[in-house]
MDTraj code that builds the backbone (N, CA, C; nanometers):
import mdtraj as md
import numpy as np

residues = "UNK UNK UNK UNK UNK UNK UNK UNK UNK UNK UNK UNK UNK UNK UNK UNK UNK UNK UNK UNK UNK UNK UNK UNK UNK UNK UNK UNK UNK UNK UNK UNK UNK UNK UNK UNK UNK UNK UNK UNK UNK UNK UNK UNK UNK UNK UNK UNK UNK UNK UNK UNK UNK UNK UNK UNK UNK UNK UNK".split()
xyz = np.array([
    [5.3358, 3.5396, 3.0820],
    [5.4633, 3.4725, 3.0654],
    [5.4381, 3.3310, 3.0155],
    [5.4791, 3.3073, 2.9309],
    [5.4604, 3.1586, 2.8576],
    [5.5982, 3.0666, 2.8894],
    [5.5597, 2.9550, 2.9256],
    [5.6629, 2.8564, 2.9339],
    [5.6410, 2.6983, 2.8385],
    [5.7356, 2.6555, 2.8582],
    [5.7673, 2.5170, 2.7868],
    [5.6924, 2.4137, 2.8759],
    [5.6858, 2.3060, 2.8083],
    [5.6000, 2.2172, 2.9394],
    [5.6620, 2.1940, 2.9670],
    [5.6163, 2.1208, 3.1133],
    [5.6372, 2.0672, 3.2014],
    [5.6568, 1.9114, 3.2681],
    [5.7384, 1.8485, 3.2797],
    [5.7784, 1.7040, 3.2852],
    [5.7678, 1.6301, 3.4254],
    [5.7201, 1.5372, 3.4722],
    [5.7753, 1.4337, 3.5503],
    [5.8510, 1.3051, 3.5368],
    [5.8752, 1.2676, 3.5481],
    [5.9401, 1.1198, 3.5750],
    [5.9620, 1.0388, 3.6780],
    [5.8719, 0.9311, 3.6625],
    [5.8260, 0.8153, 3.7362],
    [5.9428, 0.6984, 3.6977],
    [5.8951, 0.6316, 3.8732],
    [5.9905, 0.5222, 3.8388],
    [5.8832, 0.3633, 3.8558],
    [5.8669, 0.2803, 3.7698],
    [5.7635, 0.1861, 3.7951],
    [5.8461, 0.1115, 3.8960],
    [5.9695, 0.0784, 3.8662],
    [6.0227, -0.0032, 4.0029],
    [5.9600, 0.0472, 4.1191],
    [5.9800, 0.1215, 4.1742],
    [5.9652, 0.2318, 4.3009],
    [5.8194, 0.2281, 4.3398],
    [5.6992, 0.1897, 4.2337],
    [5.5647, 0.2635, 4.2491],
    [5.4379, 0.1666, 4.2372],
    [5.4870, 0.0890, 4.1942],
    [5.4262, -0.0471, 4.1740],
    [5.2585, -0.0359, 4.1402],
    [5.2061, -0.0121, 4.2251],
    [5.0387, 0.0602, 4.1696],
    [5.0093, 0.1345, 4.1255],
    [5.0723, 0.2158, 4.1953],
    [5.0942, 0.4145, 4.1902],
    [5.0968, 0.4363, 4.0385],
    [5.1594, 0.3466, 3.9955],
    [5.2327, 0.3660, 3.8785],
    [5.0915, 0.3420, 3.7518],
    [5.0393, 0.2432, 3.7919],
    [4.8886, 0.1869, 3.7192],
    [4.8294, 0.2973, 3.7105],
    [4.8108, 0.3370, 3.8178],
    [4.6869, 0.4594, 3.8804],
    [4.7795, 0.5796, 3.7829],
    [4.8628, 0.6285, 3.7974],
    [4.9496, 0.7151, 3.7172],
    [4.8943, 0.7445, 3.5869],
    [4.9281, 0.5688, 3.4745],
    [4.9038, 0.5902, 3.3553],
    [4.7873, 0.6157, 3.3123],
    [4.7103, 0.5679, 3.4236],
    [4.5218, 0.5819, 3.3929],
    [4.4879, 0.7133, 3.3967],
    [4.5513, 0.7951, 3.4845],
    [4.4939, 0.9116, 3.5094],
    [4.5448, 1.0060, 3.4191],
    [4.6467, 0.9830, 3.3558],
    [4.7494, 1.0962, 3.2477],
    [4.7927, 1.0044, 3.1391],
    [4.7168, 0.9651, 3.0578],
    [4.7722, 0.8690, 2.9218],
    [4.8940, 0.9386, 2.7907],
    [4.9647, 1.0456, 2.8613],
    [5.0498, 1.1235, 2.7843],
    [5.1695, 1.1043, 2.8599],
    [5.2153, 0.9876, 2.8346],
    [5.3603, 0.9485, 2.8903],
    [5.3982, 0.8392, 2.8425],
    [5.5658, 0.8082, 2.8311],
    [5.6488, 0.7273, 2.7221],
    [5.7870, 0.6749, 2.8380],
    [5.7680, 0.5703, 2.7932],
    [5.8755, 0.5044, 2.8645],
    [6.0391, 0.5619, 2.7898],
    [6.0906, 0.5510, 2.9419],
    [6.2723, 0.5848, 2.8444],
    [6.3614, 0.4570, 2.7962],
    [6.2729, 0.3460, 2.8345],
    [6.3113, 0.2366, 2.7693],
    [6.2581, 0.2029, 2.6439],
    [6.3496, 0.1441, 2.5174],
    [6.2748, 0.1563, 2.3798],
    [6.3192, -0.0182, 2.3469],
    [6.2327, -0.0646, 2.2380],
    [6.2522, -0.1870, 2.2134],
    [6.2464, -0.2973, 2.3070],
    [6.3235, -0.3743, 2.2677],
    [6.3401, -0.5026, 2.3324],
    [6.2910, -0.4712, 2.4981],
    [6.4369, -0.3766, 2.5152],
    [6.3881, -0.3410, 2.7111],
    [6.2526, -0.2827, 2.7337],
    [6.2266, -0.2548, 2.6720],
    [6.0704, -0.1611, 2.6698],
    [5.9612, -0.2312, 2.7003],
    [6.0031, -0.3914, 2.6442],
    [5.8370, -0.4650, 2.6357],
    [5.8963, -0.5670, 2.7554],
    [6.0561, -0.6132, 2.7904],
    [6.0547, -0.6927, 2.9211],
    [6.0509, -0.5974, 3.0172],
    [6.1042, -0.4772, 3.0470],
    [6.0995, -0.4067, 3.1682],
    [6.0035, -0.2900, 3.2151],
    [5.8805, -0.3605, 3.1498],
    [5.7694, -0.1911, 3.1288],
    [5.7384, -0.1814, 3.2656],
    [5.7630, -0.3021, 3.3375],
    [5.7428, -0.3030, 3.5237],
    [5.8047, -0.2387, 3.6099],
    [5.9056, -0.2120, 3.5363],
    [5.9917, -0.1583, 3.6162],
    [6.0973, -0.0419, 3.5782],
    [6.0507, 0.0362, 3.4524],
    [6.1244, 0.1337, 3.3900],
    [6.0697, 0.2781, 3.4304],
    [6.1294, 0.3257, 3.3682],
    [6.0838, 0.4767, 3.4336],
    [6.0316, 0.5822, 3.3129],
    [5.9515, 0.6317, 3.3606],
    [5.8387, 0.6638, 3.2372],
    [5.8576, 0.8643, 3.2738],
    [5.8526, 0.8598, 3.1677],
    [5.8207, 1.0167, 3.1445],
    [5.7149, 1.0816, 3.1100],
    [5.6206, 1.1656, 3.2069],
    [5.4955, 1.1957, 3.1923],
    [5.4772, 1.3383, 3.1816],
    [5.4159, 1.3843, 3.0951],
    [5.3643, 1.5297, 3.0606],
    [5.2879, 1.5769, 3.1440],
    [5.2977, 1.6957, 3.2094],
    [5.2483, 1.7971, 3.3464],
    [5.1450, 1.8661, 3.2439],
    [5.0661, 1.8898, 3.1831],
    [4.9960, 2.0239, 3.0391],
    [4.9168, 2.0225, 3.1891],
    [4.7741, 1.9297, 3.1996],
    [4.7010, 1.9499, 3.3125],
    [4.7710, 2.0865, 3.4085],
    [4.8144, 2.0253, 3.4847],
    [4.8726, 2.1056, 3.6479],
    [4.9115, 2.2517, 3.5711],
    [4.9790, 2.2434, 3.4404],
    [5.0398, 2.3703, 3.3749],
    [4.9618, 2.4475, 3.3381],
    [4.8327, 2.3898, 3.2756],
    [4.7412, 2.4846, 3.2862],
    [4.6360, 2.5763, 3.3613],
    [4.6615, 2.4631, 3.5231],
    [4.5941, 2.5134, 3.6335],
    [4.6777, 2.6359, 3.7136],
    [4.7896, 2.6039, 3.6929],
    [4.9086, 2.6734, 3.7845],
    [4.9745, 2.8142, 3.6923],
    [4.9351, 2.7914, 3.5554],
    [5.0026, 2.9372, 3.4820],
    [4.8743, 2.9971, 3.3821],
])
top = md.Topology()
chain = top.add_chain()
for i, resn in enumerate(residues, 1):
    res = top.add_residue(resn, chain, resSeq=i)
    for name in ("N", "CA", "C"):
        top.add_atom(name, md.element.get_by_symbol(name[0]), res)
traj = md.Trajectory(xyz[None], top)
């Protein structure tokens, strides 16, 4: 059975390190903030990260 990937979404407000440790460990994720807000609120926006890893362990 084949599926579509798989998504999370992080909140940097909420995660504060977590969030560091996050991008280091999975460099396949994009903020939903674009432009201007993108480069003042990268601290605190919420990022959308690609699951492929876990998807490929789990299917």
């Amino acid at each position: 059975m084949e599926t579509g990937p798989l998504f999370v979404l992080l909140d940097a407000a909420r995660m504060d390190v977590e969030m560091i440790k996050a991008q280091e460990f999975n460099r396949d994720f994009i903020s939903l903030y674009k432009g201007r807000k993108e480069a003042n609120l990268t601290g605190v926006s919420p990022f959308l990260f690609t699951l492929e890893l876990l998807q490929r362990l789990v299917f």
